[in-house]
Backbone as JSON, one array per atom type, in Angstrom:
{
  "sequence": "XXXXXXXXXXXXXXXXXXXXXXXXXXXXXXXXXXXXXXXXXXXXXXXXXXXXXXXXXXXXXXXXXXXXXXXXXXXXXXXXXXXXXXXXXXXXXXXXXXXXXXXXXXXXXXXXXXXXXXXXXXXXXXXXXXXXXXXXXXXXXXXXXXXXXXXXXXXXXXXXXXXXXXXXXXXXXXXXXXXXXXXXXXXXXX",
  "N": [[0.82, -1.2, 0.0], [2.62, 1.77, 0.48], [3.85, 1.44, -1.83], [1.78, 2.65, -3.69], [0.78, 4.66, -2.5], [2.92, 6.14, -2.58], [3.26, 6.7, -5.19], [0.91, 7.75, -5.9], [1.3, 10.14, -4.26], [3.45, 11.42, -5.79], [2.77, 11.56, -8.3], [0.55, 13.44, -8.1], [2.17, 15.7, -6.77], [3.46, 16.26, -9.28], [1.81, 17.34, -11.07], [0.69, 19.01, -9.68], [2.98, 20.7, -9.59], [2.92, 21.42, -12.5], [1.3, 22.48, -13.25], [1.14, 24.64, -11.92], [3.03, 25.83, -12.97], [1.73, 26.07, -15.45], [0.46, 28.1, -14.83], [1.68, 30.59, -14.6], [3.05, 30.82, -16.66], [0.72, 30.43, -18.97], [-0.69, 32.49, -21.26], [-3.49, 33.79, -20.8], [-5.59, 35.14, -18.58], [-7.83, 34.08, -16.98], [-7.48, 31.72, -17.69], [-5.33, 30.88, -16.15], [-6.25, 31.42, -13.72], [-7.61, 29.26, -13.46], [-6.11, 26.86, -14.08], [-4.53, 27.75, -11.44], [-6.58, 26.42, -9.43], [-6.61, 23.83, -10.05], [-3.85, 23.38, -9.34], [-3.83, 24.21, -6.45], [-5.7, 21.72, -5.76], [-4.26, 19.77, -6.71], [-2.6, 19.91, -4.2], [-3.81, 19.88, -1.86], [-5.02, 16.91, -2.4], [-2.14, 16.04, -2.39], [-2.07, 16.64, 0.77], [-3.68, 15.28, 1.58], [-2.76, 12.46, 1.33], [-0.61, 12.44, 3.51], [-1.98, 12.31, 5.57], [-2.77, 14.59, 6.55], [-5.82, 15.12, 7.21], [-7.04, 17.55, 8.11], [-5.72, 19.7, 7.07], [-6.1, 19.8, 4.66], [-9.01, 19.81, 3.8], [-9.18, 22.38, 4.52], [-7.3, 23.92, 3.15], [-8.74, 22.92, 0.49], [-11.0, 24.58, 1.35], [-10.54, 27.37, 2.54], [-8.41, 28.45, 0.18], [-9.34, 27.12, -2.24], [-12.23, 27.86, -2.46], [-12.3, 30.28, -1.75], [-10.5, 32.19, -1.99], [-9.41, 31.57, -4.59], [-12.2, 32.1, -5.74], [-12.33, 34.92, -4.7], [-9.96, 36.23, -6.22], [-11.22, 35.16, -9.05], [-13.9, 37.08, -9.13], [-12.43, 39.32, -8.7], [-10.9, 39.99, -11.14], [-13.16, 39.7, -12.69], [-14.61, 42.15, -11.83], [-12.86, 44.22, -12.14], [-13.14, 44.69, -14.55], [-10.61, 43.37, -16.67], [-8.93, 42.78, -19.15], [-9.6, 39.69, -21.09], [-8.67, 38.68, -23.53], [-5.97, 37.06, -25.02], [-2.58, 38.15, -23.78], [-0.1, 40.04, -25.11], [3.01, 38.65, -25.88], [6.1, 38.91, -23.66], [9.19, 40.88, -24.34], [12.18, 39.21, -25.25], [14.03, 39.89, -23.7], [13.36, 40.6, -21.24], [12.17, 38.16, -20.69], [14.19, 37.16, -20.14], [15.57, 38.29, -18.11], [13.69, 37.74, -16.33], [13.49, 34.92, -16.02], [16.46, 34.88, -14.41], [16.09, 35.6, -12.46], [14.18, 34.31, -11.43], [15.87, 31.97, -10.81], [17.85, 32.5, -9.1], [16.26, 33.47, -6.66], [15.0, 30.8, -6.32], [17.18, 29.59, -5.56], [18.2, 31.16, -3.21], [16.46, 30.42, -1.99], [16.81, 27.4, -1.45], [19.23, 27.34, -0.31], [18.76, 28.87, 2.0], [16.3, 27.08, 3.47], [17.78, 24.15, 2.77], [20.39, 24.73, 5.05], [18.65, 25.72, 7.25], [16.89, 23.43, 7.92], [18.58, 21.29, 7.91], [19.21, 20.01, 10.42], [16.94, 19.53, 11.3], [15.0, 16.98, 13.29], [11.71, 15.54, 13.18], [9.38, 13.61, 14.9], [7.64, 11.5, 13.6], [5.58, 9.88, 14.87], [3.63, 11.13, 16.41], [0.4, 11.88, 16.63], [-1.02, 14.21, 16.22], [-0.02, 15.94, 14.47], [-0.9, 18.27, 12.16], [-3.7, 18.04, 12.62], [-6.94, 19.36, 14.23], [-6.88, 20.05, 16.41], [-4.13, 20.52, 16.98], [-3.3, 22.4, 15.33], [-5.07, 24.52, 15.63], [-4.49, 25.53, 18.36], [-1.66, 26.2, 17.87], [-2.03, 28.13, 15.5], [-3.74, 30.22, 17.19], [-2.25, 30.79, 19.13], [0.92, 30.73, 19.22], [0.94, 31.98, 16.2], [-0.69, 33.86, 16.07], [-0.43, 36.74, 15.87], [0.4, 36.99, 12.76], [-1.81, 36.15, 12.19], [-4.18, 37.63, 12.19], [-3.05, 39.82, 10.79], [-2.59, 38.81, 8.03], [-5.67, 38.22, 7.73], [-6.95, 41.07, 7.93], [-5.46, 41.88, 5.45], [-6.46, 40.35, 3.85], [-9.0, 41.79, 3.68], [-8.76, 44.24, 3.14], [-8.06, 43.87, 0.64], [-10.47, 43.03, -0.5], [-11.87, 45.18, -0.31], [-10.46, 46.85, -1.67], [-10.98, 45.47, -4.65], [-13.75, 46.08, -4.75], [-14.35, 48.66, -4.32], [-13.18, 49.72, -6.27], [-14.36, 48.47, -8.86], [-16.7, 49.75, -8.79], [-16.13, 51.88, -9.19], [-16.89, 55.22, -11.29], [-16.96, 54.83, -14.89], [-17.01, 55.7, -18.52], [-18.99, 55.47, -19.25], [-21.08, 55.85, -17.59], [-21.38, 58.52, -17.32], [-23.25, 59.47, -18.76], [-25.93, 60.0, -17.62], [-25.89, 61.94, -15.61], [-26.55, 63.48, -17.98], [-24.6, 63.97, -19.65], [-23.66, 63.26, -23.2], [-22.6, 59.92, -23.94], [-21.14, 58.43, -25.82], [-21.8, 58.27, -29.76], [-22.63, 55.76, -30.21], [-23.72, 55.0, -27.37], [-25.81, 56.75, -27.5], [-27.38, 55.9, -29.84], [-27.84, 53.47, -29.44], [-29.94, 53.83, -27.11], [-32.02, 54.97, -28.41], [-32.97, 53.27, -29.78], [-34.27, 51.65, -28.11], [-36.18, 52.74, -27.68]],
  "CA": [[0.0, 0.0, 0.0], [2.64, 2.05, 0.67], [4.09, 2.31, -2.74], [0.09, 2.82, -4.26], [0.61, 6.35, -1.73], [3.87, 7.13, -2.6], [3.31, 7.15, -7.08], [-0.11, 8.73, -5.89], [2.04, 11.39, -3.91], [4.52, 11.75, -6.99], [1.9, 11.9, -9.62], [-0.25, 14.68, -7.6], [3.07, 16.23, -7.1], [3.65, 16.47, -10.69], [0.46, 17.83, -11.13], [0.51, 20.42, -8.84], [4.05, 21.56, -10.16], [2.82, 21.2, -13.96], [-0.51, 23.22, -13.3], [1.85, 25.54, -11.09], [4.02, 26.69, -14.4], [1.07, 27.05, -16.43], [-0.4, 29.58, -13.59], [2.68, 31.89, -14.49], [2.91, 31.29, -18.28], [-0.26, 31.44, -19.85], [-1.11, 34.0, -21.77], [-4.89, 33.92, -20.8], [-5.19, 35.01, -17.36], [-8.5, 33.34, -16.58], [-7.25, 30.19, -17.92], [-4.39, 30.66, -15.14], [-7.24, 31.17, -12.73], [-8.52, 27.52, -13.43], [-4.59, 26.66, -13.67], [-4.56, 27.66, -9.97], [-7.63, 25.73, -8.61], [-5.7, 22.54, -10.2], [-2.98, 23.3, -8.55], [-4.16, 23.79, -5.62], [-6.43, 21.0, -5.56], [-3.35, 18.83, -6.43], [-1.83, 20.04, -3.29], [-4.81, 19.16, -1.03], [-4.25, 15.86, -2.37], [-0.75, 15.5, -0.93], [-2.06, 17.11, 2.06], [-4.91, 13.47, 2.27], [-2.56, 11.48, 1.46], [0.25, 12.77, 4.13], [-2.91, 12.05, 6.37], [-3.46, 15.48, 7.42], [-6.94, 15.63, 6.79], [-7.67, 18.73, 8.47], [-5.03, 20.38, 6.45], [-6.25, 19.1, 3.0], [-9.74, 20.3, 3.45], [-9.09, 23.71, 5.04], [-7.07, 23.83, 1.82], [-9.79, 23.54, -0.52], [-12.17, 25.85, 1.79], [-10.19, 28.68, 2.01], [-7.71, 28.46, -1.02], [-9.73, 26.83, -3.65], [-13.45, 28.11, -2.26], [-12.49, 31.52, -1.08], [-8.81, 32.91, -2.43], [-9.9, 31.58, -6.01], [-13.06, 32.86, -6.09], [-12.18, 36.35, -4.67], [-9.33, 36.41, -7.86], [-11.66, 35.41, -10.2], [-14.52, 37.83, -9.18], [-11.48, 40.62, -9.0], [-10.75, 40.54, -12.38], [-14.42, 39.91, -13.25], [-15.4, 43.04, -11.41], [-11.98, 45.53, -12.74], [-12.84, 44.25, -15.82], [-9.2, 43.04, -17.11], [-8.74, 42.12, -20.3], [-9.3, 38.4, -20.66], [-7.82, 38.5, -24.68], [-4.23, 37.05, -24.55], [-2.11, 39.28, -23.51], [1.09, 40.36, -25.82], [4.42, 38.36, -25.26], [7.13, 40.28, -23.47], [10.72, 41.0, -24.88], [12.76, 38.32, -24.69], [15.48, 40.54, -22.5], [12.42, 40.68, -20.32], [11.82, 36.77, -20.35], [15.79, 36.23, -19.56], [15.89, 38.88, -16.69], [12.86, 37.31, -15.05], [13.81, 33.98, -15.64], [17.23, 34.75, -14.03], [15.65, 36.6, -11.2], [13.93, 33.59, -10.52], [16.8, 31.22, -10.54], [18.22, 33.64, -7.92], [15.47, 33.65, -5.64], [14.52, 29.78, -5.82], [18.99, 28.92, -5.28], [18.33, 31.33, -2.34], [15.4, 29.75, -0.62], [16.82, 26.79, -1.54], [19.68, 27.29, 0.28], [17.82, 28.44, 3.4], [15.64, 25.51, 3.17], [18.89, 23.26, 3.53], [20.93, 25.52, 6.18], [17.96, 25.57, 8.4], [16.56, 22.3, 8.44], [19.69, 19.97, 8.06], [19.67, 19.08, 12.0], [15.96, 19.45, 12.24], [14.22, 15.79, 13.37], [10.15, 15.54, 13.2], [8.84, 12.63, 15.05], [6.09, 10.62, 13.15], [4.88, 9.19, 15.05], [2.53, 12.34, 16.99], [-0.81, 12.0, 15.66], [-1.34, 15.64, 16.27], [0.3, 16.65, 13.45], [-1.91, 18.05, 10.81], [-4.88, 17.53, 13.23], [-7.69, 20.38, 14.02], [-6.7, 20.86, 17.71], [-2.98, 20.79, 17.08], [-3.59, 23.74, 14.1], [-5.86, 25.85, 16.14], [-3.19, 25.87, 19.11], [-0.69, 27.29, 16.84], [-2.51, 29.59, 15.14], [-4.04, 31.16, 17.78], [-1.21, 30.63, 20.09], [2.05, 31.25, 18.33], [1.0, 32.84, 15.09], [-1.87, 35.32, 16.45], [-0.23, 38.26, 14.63], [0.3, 36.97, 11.59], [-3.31, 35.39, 11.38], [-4.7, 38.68, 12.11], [-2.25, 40.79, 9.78], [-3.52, 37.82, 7.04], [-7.45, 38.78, 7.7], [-6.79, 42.56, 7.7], [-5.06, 42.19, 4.34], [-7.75, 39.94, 2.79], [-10.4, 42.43, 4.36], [-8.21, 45.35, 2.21], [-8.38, 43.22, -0.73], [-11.78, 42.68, -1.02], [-12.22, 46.68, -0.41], [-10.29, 47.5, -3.08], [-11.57, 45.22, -5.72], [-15.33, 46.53, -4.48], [-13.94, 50.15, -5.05], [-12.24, 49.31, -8.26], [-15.31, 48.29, -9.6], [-17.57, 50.88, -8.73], [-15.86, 53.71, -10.02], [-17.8, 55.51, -12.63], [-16.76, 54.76, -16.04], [-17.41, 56.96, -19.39], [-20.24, 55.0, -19.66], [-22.04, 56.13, -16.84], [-21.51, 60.02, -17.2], [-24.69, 59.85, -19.46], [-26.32, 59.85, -16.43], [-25.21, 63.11, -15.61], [-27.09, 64.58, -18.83], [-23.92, 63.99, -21.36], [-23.63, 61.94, -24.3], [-21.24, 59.26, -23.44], [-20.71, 58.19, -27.26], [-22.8, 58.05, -30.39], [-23.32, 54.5, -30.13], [-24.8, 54.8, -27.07], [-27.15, 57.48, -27.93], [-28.06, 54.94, -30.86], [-28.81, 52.25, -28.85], [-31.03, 54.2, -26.49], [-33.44, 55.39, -28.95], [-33.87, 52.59, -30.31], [-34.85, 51.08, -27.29], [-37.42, 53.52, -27.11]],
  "C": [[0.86, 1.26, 0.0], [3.33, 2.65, -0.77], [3.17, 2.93, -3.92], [0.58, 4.65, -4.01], [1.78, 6.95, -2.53], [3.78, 7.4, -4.36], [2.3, 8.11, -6.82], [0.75, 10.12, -5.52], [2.83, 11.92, -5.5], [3.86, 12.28, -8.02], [0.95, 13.43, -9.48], [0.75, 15.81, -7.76], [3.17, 16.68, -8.29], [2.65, 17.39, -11.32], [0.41, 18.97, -11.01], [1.83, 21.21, -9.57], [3.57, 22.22, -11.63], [1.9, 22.29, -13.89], [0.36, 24.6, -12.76], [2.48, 26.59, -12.25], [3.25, 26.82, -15.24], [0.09, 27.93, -15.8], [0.87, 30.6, -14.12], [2.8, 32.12, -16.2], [1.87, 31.3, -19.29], [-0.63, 32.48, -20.27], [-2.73, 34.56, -21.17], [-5.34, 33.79, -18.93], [-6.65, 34.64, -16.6], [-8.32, 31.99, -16.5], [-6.0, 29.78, -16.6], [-5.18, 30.68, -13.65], [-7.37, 29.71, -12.19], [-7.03, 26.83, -12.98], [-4.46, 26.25, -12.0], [-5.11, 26.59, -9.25], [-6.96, 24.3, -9.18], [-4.62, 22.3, -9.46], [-2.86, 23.19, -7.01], [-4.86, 22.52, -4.38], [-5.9, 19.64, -5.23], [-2.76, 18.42, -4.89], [-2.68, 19.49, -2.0], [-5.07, 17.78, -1.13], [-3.19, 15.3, -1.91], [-1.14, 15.94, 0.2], [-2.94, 15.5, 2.43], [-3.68, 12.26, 2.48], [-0.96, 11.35, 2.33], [-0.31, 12.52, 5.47], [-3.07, 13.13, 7.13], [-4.61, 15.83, 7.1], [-7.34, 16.93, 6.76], [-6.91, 20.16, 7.44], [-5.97, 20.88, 4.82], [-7.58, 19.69, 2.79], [-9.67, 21.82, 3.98], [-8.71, 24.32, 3.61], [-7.88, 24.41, 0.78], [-10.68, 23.97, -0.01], [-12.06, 26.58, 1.57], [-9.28, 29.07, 0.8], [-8.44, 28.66, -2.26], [-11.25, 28.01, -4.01], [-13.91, 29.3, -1.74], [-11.96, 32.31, -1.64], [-9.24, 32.97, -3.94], [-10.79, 32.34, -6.55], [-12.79, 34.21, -6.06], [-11.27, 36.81, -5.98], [-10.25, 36.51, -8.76], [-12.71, 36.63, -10.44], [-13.56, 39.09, -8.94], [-11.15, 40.65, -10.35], [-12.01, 40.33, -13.08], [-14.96, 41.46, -13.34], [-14.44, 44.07, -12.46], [-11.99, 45.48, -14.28], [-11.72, 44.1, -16.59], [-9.22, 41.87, -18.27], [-8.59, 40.54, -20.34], [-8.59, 37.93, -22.43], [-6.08, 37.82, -23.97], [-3.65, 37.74, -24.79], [-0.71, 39.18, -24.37], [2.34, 39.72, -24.97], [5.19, 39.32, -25.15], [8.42, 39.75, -24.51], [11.51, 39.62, -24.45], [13.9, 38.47, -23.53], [14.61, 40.89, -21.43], [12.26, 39.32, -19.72], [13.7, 36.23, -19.77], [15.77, 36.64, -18.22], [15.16, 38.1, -15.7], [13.35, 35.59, -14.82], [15.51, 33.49, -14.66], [17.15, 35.26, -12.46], [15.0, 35.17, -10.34], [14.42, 32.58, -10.1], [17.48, 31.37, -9.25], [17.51, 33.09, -6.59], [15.43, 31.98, -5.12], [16.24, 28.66, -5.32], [18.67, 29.57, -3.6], [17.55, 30.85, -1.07], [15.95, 28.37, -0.87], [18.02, 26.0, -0.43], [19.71, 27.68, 1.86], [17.04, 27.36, 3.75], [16.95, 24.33, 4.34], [19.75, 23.76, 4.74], [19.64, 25.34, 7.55], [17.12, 24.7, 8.66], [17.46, 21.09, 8.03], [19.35, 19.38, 9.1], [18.22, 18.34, 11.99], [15.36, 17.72, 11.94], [13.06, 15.91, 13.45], [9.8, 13.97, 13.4], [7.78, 12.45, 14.65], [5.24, 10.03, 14.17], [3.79, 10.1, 16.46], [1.64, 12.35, 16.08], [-1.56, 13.3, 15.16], [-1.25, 16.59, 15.19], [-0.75, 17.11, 12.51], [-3.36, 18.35, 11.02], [-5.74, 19.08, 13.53], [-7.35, 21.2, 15.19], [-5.17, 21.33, 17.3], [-2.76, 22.11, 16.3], [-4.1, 24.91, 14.93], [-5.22, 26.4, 17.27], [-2.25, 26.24, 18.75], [-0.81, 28.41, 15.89], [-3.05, 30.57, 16.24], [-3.38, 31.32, 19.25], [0.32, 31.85, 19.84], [2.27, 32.03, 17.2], [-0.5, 34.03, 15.12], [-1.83, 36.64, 15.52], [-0.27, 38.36, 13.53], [-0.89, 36.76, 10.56], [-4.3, 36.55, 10.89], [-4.41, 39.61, 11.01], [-3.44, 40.19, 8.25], [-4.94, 38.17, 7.06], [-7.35, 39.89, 7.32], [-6.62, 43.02, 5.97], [-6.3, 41.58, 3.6], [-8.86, 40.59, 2.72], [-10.07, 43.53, 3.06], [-8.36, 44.92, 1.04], [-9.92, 43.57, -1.5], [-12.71, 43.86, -0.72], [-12.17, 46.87, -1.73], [-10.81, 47.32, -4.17], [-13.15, 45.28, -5.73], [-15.07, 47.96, -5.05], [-13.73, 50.44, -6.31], [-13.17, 49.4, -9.29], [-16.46, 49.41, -9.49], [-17.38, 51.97, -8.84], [-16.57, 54.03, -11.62], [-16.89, 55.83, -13.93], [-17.12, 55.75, -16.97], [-18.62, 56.58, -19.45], [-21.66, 55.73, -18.87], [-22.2, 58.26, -16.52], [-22.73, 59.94, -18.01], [-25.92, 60.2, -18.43], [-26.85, 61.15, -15.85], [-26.05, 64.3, -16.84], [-26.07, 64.71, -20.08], [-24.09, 62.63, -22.02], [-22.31, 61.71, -23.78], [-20.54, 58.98, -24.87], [-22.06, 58.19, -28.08], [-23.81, 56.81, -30.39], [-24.15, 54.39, -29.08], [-26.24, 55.33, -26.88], [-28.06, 56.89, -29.04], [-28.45, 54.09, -30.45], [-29.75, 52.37, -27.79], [-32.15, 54.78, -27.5], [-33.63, 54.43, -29.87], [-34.32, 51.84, -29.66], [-36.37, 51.61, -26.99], [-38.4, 53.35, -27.83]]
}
């Protein structure tokens, strides 16, 4: 059974990475939306089959069923071009891809530096679990959980604001013509 878990792990893995790199390079930034929720979804998969349940569905509550949605209804609302968007320069595609070589050598090398020694006994069932989570969040990471709400609270201002700013469209309103067309398509409504 245990090598059933571990191709399942590998294959989800794969998944999640694969879905992961076409969240950054699609051109079509709804289609990177969906991208996401694969990716994510993958990942809540390794979280079942790592046996943290509580992890795995929290996961797809707030990630897939909250984070996603608020994205997609943010660029629904700012209305953002969903055409594919113009490839950059290629002295654009080197810099970034060297930028991110950079970054993922340097976490990579934190990573190893600060957990060489560290040991994690398996065999604590706690791990993962609903009590052991909610004692560390609202224990040890209090500030950050809060900071985290605050910001998602600001979020979901802005892209309310964003959207409800008055357009050319809506100066007609007001008593001007916004364009011909839509002075043409109001009288013939009439």
């Amino acid at each position: 059974m245990t090598i059933m878990v571990d191709v399942l792990f590998c294959l989800l893995g794969a998944v999640a990475v694969g879905s992961a790199l076409l969240v950054v390079t699609t051109r079509r930034i709804v289609h990177a939306a969906l991208w996401l929720v694969v990716s994510l979804g993958a990942l809540a998969g390794c979280y079942l089959l790592l046996t943290a349940e509580f992890v795995a569905w929290v996961q797809v509550l707030i990630y897939l069923g909250a984070v996603v949605v608020l994205l997609v209804f943010a660029l629904m609302l700012t209305r953002a071009p969903i055409a594919p968007v113009e490839r950059a320069p290629l002295s654009h595609v080197v810099v970034a891809g060297l930028v991110a070589v950079g970054v993922a050598a340097v976490l990579l090398v934190a990573l190893v530096a600060g957990f060489s020694g560290a040991v994690i006994p398996l065999d604590r069932v706690e791990v993962g679990g609903a009590r052991a989570t909610g004692r560390a969040l609202f224990s040890t990471w209090v500030l950050p959980f809060e900071v985290l709400s605050v910001l998602l609270l600001a979020a979901l201002v802005g892209a309310i604001a964003l959207s409800r700013r008055d357009g050319p469209a809506t100066s007609a309103k007001s008593g001007e013509t916004a364009s011909p067309t839509a002075s043409a398509s109001s009288e013939g409504s009439r």
